[in-house]
N, C-alpha and C positions, 0 to 999 in steps of 0.2 A: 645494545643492539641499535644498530640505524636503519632507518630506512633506505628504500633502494629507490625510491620513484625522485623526480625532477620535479614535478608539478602537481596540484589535482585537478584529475580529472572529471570534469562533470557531464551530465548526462547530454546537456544542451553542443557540448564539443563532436559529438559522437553520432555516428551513422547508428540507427538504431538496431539493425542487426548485428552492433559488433559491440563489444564490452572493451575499449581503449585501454587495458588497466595491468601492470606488473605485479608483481607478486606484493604486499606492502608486508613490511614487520611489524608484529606489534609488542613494545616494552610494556609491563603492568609496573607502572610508579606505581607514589604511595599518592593516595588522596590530596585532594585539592581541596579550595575553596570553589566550590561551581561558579562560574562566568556568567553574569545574567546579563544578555544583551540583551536591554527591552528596546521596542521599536514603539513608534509614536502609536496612539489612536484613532491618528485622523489623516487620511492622505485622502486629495480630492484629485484627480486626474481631468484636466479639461476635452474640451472635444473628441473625440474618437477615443480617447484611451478610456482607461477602467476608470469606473466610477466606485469607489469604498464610502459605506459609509462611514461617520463619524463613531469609535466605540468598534469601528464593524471587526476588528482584530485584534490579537496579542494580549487579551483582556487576563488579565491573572487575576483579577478579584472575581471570587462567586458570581454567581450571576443566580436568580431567582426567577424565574419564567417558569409558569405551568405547564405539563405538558400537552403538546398541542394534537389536536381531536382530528385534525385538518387530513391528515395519512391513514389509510386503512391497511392493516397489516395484512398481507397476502399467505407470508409463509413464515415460521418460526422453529427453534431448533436450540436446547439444551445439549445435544449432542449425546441422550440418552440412553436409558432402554428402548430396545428394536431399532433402532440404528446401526445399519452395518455401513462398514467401511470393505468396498471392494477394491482388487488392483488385480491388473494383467500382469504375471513374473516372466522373467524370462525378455526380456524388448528392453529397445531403448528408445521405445515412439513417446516422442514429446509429451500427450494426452492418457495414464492409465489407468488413473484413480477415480474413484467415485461412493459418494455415500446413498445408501439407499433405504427404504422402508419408511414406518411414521414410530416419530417419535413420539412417547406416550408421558414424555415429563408434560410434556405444554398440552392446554386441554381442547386446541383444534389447531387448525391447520398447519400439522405438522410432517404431513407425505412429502418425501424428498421429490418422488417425482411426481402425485400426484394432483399436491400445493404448490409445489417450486416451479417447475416445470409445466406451468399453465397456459391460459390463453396470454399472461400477460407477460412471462417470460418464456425465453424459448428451452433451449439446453444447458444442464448444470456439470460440470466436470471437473476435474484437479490437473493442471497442466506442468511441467516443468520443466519445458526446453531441451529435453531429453535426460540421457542418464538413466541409470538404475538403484534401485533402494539401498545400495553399500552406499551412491552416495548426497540423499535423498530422500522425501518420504512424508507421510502424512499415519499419522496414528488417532485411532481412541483411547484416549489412554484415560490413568485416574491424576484428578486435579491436584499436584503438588502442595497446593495448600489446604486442601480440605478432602479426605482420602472416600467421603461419603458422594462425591460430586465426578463424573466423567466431564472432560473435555477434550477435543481438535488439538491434537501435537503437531507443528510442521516443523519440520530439522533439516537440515543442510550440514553433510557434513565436507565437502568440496564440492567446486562450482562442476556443475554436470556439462552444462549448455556451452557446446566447444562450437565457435566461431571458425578459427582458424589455427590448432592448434595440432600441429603436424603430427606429432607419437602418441597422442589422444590418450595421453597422462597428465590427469588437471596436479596443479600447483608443481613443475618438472620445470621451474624455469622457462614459462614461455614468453613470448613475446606479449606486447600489451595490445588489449582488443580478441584475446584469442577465447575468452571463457567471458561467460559469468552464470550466478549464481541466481535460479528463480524459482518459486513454488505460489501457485497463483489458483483461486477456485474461479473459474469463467461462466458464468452466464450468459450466452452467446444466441446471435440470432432471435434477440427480442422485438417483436413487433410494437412499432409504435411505442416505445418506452420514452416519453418526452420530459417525464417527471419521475424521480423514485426518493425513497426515503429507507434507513437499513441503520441498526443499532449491531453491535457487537463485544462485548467483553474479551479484553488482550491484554496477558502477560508473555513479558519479556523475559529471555532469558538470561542466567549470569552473563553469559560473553560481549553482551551490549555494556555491559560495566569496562569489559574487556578494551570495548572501544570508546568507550570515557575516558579512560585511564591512560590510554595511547595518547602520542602528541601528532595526530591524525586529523585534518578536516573530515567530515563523511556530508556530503549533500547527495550520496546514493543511494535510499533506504528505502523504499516505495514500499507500503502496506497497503494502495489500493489505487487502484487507476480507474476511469471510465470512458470511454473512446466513444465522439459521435462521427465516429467514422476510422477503421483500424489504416494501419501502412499502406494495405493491398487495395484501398478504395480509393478514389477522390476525395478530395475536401478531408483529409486527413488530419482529424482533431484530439485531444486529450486532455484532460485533467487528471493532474498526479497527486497527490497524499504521500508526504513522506517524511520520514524523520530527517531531522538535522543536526549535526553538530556542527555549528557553526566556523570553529575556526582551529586548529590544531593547539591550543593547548589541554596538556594534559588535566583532566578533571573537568571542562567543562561538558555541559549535560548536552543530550538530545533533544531540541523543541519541533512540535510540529510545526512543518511548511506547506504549502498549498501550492500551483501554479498551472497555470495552460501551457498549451504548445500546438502550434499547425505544422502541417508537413507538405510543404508546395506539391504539386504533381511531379515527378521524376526525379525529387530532390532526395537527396539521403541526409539530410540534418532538420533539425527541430527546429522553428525558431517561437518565441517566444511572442503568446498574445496580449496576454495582461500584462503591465509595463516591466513588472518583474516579479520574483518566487516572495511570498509572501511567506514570512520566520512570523511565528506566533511569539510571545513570552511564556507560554505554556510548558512549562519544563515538563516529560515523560519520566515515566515512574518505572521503576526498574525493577523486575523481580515480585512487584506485586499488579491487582488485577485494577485496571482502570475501565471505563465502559465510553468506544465511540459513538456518536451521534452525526451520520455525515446525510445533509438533504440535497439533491444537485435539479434544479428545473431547465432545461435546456430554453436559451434563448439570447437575443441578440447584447448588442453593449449597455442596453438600457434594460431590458429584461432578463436577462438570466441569472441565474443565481447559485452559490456555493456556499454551503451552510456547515461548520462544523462544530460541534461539540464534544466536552470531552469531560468526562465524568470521574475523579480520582478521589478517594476517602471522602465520598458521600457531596462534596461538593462541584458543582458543573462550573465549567470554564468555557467563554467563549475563544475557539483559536478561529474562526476565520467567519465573516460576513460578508461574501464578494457580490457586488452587483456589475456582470462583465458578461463578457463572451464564452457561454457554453458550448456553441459549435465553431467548425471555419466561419472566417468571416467572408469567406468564398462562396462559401453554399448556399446559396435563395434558394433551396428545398431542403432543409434540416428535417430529417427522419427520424431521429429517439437518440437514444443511446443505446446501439444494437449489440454490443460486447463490454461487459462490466466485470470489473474484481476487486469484489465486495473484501476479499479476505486474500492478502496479496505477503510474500517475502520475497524481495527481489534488489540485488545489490549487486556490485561488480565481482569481476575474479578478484583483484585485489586485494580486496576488503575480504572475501574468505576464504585464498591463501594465507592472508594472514594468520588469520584465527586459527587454520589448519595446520600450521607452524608449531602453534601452542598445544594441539591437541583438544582445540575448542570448537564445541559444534554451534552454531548459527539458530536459535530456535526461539519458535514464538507458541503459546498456548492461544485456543479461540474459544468463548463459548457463550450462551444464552446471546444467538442470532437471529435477528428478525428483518423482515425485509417487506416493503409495501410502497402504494403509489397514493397519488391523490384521494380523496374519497366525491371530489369533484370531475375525476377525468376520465 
């Protein structure tokens, strides 16, 4: 089987409202050697650009740091008993899901809406570009690896969110840019959010093996985004989180990446703040549970800050330390981070026509979530 695309296509190429991307195939070879492209420790950026510390990234050896006291956790979520999972049937409005009630695994602040949903954030909901649950969706379901344990299912079974796709049948041969593929939990309309901190447990499903095993770049993969400022506003900002597979051969792994991006006023392309996307050496685990650690403080090239950690068979790994630009570098009045997604699937049509080819669903498990801000602010 070959592929059909000319190029990859990356995010940074692309108008954000459109998904650039063709159907891709994907061949399941046999196994590889994994590809470790490690990146240095140390980049020092002069004048205006990003300042990294030394160590600040790509760190594959353990790392040993206490946990720090500094964050006060607002709201938390095993995804347990009294936990409901709502949805509107019947629509294909972008927004329909939602979780509600208090969880009783954690032993406080566990009301979806009446912890989460505070003075400190605003609105909590499941969004997905449109589409309906044939193809799509969010579940409680029980924890494939441990049958005593519930957790947050998000699946994708073709790209919903039709851009420009004339007969509004995803993977039908369309045109590139015409779909893609997203399921995202939004926190929206946070007041004053300047600082946040949020832990999460994430397994991968088989088909990310699917695209290992392909002779496919993927730098589309986003499981979490934070915007100080969405498309529709001014000073138009983001930090992305996202997997990576670095380069198309087959068997090499997915490392976490990091990156900013501004959006001029009237412009429909990204360009990029920090001098470029930042590849961890952090290779991601496939199929079993790992635990993020992501801390984000909003602030200028000298102050701001992006923290990641990533917790796999009991030992912590640093993938990113950025000291850079949290908001536009536009903006002399930076207001928070007023729309966050803490728990994000979001990739091109390409990439899940492919999978859709094979008869592969797109999925990712979530659970033991927590989320908090300074205990200083």
């Amino acid at each position: 089987m070959e592929f059909q695309t000319d190029s990859i296509v990356t995010r940074e190429q692309i108008d954000p409202q459109k998904d650039h991307s063709c159907c891709i195939n994907f061949m399941k070879r046999g196994q590889l050697v994994p590809i470790m492209n490690r990146c240095n420790n140390l980049y020092v950026f002069m004048l205006s650009a990003l300042i990294v510390l030394p160590g600040c990234f790509g760190n594959s050896e353990p790392v040993n740091e206490p946990e720090s006291d500094d964050f006060e956790w607002l709201f938390s979520s095993g995804f347990e008993e009294n936990s409901e999972h709502v949805f509107v049937e019947n629509t294909t409005a972008p927004c329909t899901d939602d979780i509600r009630g208090t969880d009783l695994s954690v032993q406080q602040n566990g009301d979806w809406e009446g912890d989460l949903e505070d003075s400190t954030f605003g609105d909590a909901l499941f969004c997905f570009g449109g589409g309906d649950r044939t193809q799509r969706g969010i579940d409680l379901v029980q924890d494939p690896d441990n049958s005593n344990n519930q957790a947050m299912h998000m699946w994708i079974v073709e790209p919903a969110e039709n851009i420009s796709d004339s007969d509004d049948v995803a993977c039908n041969g369309e045109e590139k840019g015409s779909r893609k593929a997203r399921i995202q939990h939004v926190l929206k309309d946070n007041p004053n959010l300047h600082a946040f901190q949020y832990q999460v447990r994430i397994r991968l499903g088989d088909s990310f093996q699917t695209l290992v095993d392909s002779e496919n770049e993927i730098n589309w993969m986003t499981i979490g985004e934070y915007w100080n400022n969405q498309p529709s506003e001014e000073d138009s900002f983001r930090v992305t989180l996202n997997l990576v597979k670095p380069n198309n051969e087959s068997g090499t792994p997915f490392y976490f990446g990091i990156k900013a991006d501004k959006q001029d006023e009237g412009a429909s392309e990204w360009d990029s703040v920090w001098p470029e996307e930042i590849i961890s050496d952090v290779e991601v685990p496939i199929g079993s549970w790992f635990t993020l650690d992501v801390i984000m403080i909003e602030g200028n090239n000298e102050n701001g800050r992006a923290i990641v950690h990533a917790t796999i068979d009991g030992d912590e790994f640093e993938v990113a330390d950025v000291t850079g630009w949290t908001h536009a570098p536009s903006d002399s009045n930076p207001d928070g981070f007023r729309t966050i997604n803490t728990m994000k699937l979001y990739t091109s049509g390409s990439v899940m026509c492919g999978l859709n080819d094979l008869n592969q669903t797109l999925d990712v498990w979530w659970d033991d979530y927590k989320i908090g801000i300074p205990s200083d602010y």
